[in-house]
N, C-alpha and C positions, 0 to 999 in steps of 0.2 A: 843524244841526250837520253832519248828511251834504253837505248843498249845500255849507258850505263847505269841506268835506276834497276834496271831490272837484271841484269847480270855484274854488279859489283865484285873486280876481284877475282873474275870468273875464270880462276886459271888451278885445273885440273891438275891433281898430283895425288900419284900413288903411295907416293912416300911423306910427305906432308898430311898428315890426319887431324882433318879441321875436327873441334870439339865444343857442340853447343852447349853453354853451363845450363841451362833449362832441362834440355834433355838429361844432362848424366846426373843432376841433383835428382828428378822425376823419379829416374829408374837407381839410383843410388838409395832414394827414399819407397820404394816398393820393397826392395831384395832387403830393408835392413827390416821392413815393417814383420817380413814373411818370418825371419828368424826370431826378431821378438816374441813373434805366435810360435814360434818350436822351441822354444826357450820355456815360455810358458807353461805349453804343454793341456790338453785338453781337460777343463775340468767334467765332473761325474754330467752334467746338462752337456755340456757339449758333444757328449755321446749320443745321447739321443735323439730323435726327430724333433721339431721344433711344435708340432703336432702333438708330441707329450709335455702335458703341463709341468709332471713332476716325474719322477723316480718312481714311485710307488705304482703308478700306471701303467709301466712301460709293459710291456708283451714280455716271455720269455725268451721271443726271436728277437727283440730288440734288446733285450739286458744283453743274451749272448753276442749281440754283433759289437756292443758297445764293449764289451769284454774282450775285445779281440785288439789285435796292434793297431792303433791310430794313424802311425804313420808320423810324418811324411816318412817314404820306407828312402832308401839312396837314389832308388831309380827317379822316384817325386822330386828328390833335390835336383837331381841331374835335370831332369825336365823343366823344372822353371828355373834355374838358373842360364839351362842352355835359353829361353825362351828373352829373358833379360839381356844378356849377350844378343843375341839376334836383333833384338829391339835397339841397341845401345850403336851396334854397327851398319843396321839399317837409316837410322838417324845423326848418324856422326858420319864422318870420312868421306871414302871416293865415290862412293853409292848418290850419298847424301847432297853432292858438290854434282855428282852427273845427272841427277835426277832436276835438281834446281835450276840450275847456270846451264847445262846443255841439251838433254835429249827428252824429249818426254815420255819414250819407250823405257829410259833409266826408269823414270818416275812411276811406271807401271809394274817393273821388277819392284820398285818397291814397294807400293801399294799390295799388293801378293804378297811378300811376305809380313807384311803387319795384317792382314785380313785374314791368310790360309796358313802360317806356320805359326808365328807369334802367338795369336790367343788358344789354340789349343793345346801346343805344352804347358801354357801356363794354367789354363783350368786343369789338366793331368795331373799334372805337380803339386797341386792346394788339395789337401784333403779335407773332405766336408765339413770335419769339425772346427778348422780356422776360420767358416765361411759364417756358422750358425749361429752365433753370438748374432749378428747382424741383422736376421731374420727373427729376432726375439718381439719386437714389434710388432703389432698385430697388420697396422697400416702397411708397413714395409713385407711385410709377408704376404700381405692380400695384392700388393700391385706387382711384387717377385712374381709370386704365382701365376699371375694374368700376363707377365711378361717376355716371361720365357718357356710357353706354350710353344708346338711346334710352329703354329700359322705367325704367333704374334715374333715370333724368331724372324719367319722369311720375312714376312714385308719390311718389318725393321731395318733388318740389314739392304734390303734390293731399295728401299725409298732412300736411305743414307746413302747408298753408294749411285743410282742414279741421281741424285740430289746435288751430289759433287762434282762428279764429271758434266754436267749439263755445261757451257761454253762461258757464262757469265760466273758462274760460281766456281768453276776451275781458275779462270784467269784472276778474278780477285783475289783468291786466296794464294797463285804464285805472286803477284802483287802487293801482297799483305803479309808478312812473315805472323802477326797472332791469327789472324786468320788463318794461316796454313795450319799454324798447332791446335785450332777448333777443328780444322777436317782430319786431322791424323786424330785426333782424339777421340772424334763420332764415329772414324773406320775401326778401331780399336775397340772402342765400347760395345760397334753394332756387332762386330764381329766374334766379342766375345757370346753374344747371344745366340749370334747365328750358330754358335759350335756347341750350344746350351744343351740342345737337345741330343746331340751326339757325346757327349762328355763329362755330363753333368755328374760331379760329386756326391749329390745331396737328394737322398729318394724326395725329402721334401718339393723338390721341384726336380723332379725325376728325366732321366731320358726319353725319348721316343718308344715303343715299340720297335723291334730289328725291323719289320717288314715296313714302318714309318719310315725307320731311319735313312733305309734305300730309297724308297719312294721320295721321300724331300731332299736325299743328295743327288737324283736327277733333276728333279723339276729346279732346285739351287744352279744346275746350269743354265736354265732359259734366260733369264733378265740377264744374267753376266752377257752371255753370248750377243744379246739383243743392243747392248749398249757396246759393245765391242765391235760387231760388226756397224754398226751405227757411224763408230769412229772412224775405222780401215774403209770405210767405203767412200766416205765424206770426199765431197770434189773439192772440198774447201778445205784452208787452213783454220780448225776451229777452235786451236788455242793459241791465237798470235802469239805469244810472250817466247815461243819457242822459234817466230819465223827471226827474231834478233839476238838467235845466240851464238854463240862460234862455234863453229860447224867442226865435227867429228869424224873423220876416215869417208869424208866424202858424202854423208848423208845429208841429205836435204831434210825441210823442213815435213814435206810431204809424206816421203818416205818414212822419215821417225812418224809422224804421227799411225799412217800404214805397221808400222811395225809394232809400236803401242799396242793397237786394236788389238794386232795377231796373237800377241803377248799373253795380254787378259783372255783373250777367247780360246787358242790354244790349252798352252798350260792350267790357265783355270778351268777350264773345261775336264779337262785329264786326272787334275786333282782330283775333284770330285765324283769322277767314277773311280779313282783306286781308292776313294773314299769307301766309296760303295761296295767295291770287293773287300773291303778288312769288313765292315760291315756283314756280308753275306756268309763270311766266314767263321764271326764271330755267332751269327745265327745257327750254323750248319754245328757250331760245337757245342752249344745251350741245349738246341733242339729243342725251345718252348719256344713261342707265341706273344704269348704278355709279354706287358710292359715291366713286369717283374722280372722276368728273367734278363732284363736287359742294366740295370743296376748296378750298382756297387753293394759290394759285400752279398752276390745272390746265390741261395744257398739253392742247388736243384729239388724242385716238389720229390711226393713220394713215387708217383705216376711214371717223371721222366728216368727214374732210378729203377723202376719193373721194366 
């Protein structure tokens, strides 16, 4: 009776591509919102920082930036739509059906790509002026601000994503199909913060520093690792909902969860140091220091140009 409450149906096909209406209305209703905003088109405040009250304020370094192509340029379309695809196929089909009903190493493949690929095409792809309208609030400005600082980023994401994998909150929410879509939601959400200060659009709430940036995509492997190894080491099966499911090319229960661990520790581990090398390289080509120079639209001082 367990087996079948919790693995309903559970027969694997590569060719059969299950489609949940929740998901593709979600992401059918993101990709139609984004176009509305480039239909639109930026008005003259949108150009601005959200920091200039009006026009009449603005610096000549901010007229001139606002004066410049808004965007989204085709590489930004390409990046968040490929990011919507990812998301669409990560949540639907063989992924979606292996991750659930069989392995929970699937389940870790996917979680990675909704944490480390998904949200930061997608903040690439948005350019700041579709974001600012939002930020026009003073309240919503002031808790933005305090949000997606570089500290308030890590813990964010490391509390959400240990929070999840913890034994009791993992298995209810394979238990719970809207519970599952509250944790894909909070990894998606935390996620897009944790890339905040790597990627951010909008000087308003600016990127890190380059030499931050490295420093926080190292220390960003510790907690991954620490709950990863956590898992691979585990003498126990610690998310039963996986020891009742039908078993795949001979893997035991134990073993998926062994390989789960390796998954997140591995590869996300690896991520984030070729994180840190674009990073280092993007420093090595500024050749400033500040958090200016780390920016969108950053024009080189007069110093780096002597």
């Amino acid at each position: 009776m367990i087996a079948l409450l919790l693995h309903p149906a559970a027969q694997l096909s590569w060719s059969n591509f299950t489609i949940h209406p929740s998901t593709a209305i979600g992401i059918a209703a993101i990709g139609a919102a984004y176009m509305w905003r480039v239909r639109q088109g930026p008005s003259a405040m949108d150009r601005v920082p959200v920091t200039v009250p009006d026009m009449a304020q603005a610096t000549s370094a901010q007229l001139d930036a606002a004066a410049a192509p808004q965007g989204p340029t085709s590489a930004q379309r390409v990046s968040f739509f490929t990011s919507l695809l990812l998301l669409f196929l990560t949540l639907n089909g063989p992924l979606h059906d292996l991750s659930d009903y069989y392995l929970f190493s699937g389940h870790m493949v996917q979680h990675l790509i909704l944490t480390l690929i998904v949200p930061p095409l997608m903040i690439i792809g948005t350019p700041g002026w579709m974001l600012r309208p939002l930020l026009r609030t003073p309240a919503v400005f002031a808790v933005a601000r305090k949000g997606t600082t570089i500290a308030a980023c890590f813990v964010i994401f490391n509390l959400v994503l240990s929070f999840w994998h913890l034994p009791p909150m993992y298995n209810l929410a394979l238990a719970n199909h809207p519970i599952h879509i509250v944790q894909h939601l909070m990894f998606i959400a935390a996620s897009v913060l944790m890339w905040w200060p790597l990627t951010s659009p909008l000087p308003e709430l600016p990127r890190a520093p380059y030499p931050a940036q490295m420093l926080y995509c190292f220390v960003m492997v510790i907690p991954m690792s620490v709950i990863s190894i956590y898992i691979a080491m585990a003498d126990t099966l610690l998310y039963p909902a996986y020891a009742v499911a039908p078993r795949i090319m001979g893997i035991t229960p134990m073993m998926d969860q062994q390989y789960g661990g390796l998954i997140m520790w591995i590869p996300g581990g690896v991520f984030f140091y070729a994180v840190m090398t674009v990073v280092f390289f993007k420093w090595s080509q500024r050749g400033e220091d500040d958090q200016d120079s780390a920016q969108v639209g950053w024009v080189p001082s007069t110093d780096a140009l002597t």
